[in-house]
Backbone as CSV, one residue per row, in Angstrom:
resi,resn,N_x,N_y,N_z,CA_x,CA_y,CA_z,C_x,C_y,C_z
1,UNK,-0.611,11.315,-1.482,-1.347,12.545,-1.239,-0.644,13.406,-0.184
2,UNK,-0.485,12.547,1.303,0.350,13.846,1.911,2.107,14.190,1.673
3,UNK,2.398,13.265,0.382,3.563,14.017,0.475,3.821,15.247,-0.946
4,UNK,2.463,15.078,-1.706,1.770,16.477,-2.172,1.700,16.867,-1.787
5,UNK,1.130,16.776,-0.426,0.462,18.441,0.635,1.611,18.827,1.366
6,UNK,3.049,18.261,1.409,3.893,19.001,1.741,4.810,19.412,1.104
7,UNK,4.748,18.774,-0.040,5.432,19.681,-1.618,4.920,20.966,-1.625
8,UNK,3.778,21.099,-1.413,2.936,22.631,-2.211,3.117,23.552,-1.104
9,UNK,3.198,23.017,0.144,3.377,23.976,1.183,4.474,24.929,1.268
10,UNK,3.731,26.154,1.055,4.930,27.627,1.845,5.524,27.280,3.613
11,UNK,6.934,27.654,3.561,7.561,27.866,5.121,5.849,28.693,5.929
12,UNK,5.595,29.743,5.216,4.560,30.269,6.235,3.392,29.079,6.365
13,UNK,2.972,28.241,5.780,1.840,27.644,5.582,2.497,26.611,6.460
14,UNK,3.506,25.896,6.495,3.631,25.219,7.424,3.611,25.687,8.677
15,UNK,4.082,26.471,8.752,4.146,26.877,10.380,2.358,27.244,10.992
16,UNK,1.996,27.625,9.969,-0.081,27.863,10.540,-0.062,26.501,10.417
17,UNK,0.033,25.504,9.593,-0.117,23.865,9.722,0.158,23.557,11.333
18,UNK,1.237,23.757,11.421,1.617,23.402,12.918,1.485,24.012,14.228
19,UNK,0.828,24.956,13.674,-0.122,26.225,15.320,-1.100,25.741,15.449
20,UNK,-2.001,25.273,14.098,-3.399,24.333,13.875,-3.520,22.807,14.463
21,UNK,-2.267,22.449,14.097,-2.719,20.852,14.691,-2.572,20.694,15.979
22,UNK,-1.069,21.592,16.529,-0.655,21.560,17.544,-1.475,22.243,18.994
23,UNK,-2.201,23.142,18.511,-3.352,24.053,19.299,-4.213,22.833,19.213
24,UNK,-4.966,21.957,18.523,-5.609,21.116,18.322,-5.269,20.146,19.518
25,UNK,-4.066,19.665,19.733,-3.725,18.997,20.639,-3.623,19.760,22.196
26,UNK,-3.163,20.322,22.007,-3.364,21.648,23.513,-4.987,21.602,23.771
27,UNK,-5.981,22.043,22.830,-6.859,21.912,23.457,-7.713,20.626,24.255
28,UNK,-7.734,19.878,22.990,-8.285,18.381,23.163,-7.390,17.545,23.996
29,UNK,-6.111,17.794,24.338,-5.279,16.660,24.823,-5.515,16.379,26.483
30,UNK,-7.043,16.247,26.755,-6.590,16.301,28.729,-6.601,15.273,28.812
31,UNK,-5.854,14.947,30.365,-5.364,14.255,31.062,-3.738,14.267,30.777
32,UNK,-3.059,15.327,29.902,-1.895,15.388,29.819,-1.386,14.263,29.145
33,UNK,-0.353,13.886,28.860,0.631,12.974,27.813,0.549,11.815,27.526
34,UNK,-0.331,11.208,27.763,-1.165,9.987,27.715,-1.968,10.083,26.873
35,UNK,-3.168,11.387,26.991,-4.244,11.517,26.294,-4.003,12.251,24.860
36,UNK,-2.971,12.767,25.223,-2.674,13.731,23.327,-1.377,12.923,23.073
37,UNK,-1.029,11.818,23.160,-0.030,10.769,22.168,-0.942,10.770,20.722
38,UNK,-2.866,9.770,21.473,-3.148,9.501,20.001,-3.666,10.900,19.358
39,UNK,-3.917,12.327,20.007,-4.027,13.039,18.985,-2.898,13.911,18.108
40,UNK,-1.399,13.786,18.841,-0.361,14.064,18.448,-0.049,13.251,16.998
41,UNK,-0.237,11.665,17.247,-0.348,10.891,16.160,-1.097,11.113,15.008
42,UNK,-2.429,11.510,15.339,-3.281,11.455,14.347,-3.119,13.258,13.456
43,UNK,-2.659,13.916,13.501,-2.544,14.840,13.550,-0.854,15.307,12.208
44,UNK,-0.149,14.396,13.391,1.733,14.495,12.651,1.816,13.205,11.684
45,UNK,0.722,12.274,12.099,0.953,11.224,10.935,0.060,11.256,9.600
46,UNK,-1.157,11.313,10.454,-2.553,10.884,9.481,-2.869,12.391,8.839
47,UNK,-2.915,13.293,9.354,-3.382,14.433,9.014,-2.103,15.161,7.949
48,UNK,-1.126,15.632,8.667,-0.129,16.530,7.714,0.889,15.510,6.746
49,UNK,1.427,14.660,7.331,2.333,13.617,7.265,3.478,14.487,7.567
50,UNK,3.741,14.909,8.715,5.085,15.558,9.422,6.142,14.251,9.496
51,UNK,5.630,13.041,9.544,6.544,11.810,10.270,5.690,10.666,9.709
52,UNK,6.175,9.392,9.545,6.174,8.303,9.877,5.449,7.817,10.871
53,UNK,4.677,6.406,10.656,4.577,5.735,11.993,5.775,5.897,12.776
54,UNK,6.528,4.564,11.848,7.617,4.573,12.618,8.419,5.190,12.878
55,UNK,8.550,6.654,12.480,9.445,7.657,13.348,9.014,8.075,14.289
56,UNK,7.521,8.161,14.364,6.489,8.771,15.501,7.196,7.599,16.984
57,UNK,6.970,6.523,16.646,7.155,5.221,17.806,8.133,5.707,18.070
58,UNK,9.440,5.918,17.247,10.872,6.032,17.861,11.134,7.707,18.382
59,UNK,10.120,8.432,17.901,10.449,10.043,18.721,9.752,9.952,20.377
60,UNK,8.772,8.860,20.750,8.210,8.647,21.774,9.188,7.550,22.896
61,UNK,9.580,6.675,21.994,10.008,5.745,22.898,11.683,6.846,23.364
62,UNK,11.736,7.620,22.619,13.510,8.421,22.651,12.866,9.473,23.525
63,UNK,11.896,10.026,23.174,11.112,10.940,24.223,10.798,10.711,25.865
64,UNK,10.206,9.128,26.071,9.860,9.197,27.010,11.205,8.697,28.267
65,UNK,12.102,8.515,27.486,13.760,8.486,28.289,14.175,9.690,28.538
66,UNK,13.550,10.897,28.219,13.987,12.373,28.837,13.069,13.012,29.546
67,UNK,13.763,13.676,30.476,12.622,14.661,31.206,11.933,15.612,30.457
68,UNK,10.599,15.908,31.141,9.775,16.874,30.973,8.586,16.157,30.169
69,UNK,7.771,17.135,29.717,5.939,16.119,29.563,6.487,15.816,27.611
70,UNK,5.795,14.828,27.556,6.374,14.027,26.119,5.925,15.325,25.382
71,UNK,4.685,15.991,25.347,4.165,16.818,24.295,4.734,17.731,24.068
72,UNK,5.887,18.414,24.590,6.963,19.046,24.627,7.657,19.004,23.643
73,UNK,7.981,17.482,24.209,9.590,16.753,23.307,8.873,16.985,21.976
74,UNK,7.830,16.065,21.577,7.499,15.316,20.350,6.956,16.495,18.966
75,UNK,6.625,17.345,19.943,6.095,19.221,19.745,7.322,19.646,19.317
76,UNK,8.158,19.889,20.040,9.462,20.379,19.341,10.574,19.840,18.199
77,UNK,10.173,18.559,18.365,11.127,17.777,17.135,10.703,17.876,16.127
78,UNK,8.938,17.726,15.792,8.313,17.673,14.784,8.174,19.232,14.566
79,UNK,8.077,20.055,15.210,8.523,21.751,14.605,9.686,22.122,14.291
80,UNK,10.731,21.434,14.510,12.548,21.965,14.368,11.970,20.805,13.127
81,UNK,11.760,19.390,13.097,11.639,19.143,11.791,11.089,19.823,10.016
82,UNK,9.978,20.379,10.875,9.202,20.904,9.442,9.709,22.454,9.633
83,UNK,9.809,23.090,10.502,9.987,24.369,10.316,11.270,25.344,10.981
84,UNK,12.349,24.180,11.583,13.398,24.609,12.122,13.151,25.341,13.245
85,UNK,14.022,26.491,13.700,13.831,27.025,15.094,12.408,27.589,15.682
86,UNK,11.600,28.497,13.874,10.316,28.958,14.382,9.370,27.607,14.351
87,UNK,9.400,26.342,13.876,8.704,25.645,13.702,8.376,25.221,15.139
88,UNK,9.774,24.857,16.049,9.279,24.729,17.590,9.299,25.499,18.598
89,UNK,9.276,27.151,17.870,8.310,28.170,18.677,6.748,27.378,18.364
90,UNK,6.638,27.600,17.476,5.438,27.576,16.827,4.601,26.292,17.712
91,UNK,5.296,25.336,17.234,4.627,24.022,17.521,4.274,23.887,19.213
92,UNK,5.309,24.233,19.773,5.316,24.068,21.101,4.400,25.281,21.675
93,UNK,4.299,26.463,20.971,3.823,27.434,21.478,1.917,26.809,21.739
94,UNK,1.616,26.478,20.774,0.391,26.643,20.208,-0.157,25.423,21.133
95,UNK,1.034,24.360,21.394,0.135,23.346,22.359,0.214,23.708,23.738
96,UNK,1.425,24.656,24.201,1.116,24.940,25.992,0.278,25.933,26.266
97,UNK,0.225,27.169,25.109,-0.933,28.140,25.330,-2.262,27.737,25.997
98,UNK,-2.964,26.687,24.852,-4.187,26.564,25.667,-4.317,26.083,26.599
99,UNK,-3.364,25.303,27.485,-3.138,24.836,28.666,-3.016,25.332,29.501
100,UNK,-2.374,26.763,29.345,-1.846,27.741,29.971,-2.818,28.453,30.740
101,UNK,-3.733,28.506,29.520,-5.400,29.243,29.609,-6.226,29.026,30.676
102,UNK,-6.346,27.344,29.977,-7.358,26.804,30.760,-7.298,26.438,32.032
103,UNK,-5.625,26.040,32.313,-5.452,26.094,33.893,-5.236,26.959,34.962
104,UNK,-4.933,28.837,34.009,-5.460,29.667,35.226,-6.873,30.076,35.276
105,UNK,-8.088,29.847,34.291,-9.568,30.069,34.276,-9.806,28.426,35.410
106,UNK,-9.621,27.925,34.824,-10.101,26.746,35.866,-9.515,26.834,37.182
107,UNK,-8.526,26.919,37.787,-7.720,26.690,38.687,-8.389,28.023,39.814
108,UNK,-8.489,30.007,38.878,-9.352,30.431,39.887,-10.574,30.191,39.922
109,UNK,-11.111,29.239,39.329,-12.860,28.913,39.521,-13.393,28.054,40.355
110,UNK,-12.273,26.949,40.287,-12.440,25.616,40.936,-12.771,24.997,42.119
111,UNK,-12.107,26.100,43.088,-12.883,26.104,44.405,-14.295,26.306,44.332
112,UNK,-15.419,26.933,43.576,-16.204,27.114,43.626,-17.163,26.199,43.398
113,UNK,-16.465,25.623,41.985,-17.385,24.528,41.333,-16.957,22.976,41.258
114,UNK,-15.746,23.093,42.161,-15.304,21.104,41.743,-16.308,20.644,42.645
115,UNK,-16.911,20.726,43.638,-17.753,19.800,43.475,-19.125,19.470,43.428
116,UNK,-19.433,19.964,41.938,-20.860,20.214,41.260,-20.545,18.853,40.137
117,UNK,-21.975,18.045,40.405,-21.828,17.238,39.374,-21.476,17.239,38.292
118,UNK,-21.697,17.962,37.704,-21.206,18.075,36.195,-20.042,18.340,35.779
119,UNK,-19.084,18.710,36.996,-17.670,19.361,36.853,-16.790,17.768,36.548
120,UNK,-17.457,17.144,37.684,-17.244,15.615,38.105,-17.479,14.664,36.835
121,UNK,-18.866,14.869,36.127,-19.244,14.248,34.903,-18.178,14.080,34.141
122,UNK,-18.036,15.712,33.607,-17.042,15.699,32.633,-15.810,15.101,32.335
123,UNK,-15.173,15.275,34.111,-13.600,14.240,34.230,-14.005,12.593,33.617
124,UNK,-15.466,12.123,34.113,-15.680,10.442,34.390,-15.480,10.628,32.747
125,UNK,-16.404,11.230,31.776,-16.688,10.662,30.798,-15.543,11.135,29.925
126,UNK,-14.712,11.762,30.282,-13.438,11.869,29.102,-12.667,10.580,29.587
127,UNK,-12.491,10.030,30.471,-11.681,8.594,30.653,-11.888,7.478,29.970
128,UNK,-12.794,7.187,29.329,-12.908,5.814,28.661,-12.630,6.579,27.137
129,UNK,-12.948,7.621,26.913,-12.840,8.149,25.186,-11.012,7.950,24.927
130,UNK,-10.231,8.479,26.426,-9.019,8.435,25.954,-8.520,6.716,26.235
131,UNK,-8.930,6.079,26.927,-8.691,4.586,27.497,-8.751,4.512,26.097
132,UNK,-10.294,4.363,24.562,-10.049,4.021,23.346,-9.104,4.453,22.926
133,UNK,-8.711,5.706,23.075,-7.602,6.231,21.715,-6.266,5.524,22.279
134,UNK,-6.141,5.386,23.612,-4.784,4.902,23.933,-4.582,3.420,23.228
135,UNK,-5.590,2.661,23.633,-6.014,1.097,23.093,-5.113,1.210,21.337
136,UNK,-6.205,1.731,20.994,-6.235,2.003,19.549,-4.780,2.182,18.977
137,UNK,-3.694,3.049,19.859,-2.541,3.645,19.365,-1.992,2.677,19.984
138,UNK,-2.019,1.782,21.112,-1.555,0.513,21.338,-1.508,-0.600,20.370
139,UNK,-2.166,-0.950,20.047,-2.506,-1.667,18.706,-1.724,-1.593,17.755
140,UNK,-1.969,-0.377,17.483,-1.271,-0.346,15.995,0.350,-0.251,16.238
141,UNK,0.708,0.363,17.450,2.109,-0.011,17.671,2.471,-1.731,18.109
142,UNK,1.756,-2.381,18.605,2.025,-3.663,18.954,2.288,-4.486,17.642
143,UNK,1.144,-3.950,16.662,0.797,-4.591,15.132,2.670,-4.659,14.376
144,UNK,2.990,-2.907,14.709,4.270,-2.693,14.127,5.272,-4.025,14.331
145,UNK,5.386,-3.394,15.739,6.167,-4.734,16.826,6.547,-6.100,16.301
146,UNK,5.223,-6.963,16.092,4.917,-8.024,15.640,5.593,-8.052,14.066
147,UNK,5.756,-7.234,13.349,6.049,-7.330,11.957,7.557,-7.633,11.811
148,UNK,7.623,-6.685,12.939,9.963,-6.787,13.203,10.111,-7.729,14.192
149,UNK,9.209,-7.954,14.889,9.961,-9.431,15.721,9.297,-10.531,15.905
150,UNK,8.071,-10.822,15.326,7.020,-11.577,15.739,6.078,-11.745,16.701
151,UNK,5.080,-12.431,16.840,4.507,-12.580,17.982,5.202,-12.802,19.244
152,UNK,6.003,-14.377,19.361,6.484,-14.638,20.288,7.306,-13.515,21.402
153,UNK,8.261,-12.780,20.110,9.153,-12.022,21.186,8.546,-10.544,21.452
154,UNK,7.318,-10.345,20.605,6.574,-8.912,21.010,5.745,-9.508,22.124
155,UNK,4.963,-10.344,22.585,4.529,-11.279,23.343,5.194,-10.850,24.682
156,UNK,5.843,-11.626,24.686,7.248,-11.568,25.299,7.592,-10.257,26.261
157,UNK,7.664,-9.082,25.580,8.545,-7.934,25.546,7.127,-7.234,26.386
158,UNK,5.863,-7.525,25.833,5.058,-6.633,26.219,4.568,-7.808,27.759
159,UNK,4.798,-8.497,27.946,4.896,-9.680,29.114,5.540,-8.765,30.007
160,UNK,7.136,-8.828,30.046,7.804,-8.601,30.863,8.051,-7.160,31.021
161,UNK,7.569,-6.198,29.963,7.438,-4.383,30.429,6.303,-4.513,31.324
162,UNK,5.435,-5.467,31.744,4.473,-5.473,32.275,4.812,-5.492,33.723
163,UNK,5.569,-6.816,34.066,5.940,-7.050,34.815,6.458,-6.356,35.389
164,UNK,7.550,-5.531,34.632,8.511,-4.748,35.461,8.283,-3.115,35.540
165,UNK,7.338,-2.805,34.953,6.327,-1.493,35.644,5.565,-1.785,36.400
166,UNK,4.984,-2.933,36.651,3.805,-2.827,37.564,4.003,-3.576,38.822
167,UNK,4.795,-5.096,38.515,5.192,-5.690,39.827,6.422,-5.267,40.274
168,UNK,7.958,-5.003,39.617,9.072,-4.253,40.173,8.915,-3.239,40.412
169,UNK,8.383,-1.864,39.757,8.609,-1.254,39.625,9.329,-0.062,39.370
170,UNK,9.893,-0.662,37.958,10.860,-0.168,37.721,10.553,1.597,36.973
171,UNK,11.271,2.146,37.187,10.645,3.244,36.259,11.221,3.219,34.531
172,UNK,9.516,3.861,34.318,9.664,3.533,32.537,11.243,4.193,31.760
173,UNK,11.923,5.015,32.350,12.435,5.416,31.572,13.881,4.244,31.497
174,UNK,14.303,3.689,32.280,14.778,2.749,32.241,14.363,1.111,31.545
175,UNK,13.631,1.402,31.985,12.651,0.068,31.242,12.784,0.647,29.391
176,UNK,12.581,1.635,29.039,12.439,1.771,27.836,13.892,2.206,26.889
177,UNK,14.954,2.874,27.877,16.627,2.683,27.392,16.338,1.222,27.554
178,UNK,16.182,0.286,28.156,16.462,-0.922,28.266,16.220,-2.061,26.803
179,UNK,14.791,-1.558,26.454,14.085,-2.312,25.321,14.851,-1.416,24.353
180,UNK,15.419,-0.764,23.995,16.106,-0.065,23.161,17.721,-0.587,23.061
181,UNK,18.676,-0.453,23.895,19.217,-1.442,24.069,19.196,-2.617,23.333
182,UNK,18.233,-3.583,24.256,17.966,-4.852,23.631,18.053,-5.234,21.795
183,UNK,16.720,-4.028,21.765,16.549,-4.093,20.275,17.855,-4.038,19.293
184,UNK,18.647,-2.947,19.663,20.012,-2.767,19.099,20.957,-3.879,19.086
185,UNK,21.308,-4.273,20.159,21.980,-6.119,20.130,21.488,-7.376,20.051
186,UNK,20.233,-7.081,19.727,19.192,-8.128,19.525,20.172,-9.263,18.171
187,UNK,20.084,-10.712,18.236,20.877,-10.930,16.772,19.601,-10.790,15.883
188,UNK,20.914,-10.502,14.621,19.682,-10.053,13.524,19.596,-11.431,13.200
189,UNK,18.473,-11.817,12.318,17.928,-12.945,11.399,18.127,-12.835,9.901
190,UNK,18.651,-13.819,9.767,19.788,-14.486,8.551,19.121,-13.556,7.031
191,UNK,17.803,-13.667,7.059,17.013,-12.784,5.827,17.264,-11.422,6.236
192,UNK,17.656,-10.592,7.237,17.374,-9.218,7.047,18.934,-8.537,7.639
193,UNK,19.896,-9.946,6.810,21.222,-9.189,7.096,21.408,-8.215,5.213
């Protein structure tokens, strides 16, 4: 089905495809790049089919080894993908706009009202909605994981990224050239030469 819905699609129709999903994520995505991964996902995978799972995993894990906020990166690849140069006007446009918006309306208001309960509410109760979606997009990438290397060494891998973000502290972007790396000289197994 979605690779019908991107057969039938006009260059113009994609590019409103990707002001739509991508504004979608600009609006809904707070707490910044954490919180719009799973709606970036749900959106470029489940919704249009711009990408792959697994290209999605590998534009993030290649993403989060470069500077600047992932929704950027992942915004612009998947618009130079579907729609070339205007695709990541487009794409990128449509997700910093509303950000753009909302943080000079909020930002001159805020003195006034941060600290009114409800301003406060709102932050508490968007934290556990994105804690699920993160879970959730955890999962299903761990699920991946497990399929190409098994339990033991996804086990393993998600063991010691643990370790070494939280007790070394190493920074992720190293940590994640690193598991990349790995993966690449990893030896292959005798069935999937």
């Amino acid at each position: 089905m979605k690779e019908e819905h991107k057969k039938e699609r006009t260059k113009g129709q994609t590019l409103i495809d990707l002001f739509i999903g991508f504004l979608r994520v600009g609006f809904f995505g707070f707490g910044g790049g954490p919180s719009s991964i799973p709606l970036m996902y749900k959106e470029a995978v489940d919704k249009y089919g711009w990408t792959t799972s697994e290209e999605f995993g590998d534009i993030l894990a290649i993403g989060n080894t470069l500077p600047g906020p992932i929704g950027v990166k992942v915004g612009g690849y998947i618009g130079y993908k579907q729609g070339g140069i205007l695709g990541v006007i487009t794409a990128v446009g449509a997700e910093v706009i509303p950000v753009a918006i909302i943080m000079i309306i909020v930002l001159t208001s805020l003195a006034s009202i941060r600290d009114q309960a409800w301003v406060q509410g709102i932050t508490y109760a968007v934290v556990p909605v994105v804690a699920v979606m993160l879970g959730s997009l955890t999962w299903q990438f761990t699920s991946k994981a497990e399929d190409a290397l098994g339990w033991p060494i996804t086990i393993g891998l998600i063991v010691f990224s643990a370790i070494m973000l939280e007790v070394v502290g190493i920074h992720p972007a190293i940590l994640i050239a690193s598991l990349i790396l790995f993966a690449l000289l990893k030896p292959q197994k005798k069935g999937s030469e």
